[in-house]
C-alpha positions as CSV (number, residue, x, y, z in Angstrom):
1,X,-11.1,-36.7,-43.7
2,X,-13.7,-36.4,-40.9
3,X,-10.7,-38.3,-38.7
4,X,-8.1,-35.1,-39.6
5,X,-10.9,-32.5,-38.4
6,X,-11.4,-34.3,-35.6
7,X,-7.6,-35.2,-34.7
8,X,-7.4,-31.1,-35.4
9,X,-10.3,-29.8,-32.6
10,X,-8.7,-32.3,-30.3
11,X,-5.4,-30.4,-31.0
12,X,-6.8,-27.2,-30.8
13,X,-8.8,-27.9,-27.7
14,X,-5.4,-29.1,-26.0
15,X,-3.6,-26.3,-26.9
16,X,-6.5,-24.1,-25.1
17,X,-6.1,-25.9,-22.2
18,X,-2.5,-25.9,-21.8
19,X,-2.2,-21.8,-22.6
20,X,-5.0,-21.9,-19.9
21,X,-2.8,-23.5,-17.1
22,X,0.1,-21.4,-18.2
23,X,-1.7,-18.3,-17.8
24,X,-2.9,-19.1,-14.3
25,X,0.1,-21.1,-13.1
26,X,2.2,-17.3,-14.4
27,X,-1.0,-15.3,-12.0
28,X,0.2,-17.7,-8.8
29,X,3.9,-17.0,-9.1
30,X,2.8,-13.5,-9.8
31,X,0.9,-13.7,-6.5
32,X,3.5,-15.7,-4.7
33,X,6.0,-13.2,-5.8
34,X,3.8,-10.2,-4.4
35,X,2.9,-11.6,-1.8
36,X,7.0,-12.2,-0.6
37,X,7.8,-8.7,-1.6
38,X,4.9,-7.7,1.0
39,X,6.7,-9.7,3.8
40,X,9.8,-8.1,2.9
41,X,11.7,-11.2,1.4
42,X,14.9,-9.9,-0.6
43,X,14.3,-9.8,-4.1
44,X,17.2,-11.9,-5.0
45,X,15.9,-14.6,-3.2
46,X,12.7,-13.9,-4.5
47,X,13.9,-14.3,-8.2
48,X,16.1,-17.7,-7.4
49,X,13.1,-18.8,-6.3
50,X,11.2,-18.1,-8.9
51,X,13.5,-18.6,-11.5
52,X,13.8,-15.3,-13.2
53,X,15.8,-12.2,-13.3
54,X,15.8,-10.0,-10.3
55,X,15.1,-7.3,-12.9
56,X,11.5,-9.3,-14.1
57,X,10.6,-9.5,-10.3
């Protein structure tokens, strides 16, 4: 029993840490992407880039 809770916490903490690096792996390319638009790089290039939509850029 003690071996599921702690296979659990181990899970949960994992999952933290992951949603962690996605959040600040999505602020760089949110950066990145600002930071192109600033030096005037065309936004279709800028959304092949980053993989998205022009429309989500």
């Amino acid at each position: 029993m003690d071996d599921d809770l702690h296979r659990i916490r181990i899970a949960a903490a994992n999952k933290e840490s992951l949603e962690f690096e996605l959040d600040s792996a999505a602020l760089d390319l949110e950066e990145a992407i600002t930071a192109a638009m600033v030096h005037g790089q065309d936004l279709d290039v800028i959304a092949d880039a980053a993989e998205v939509a022009v429309e989500d850029v």
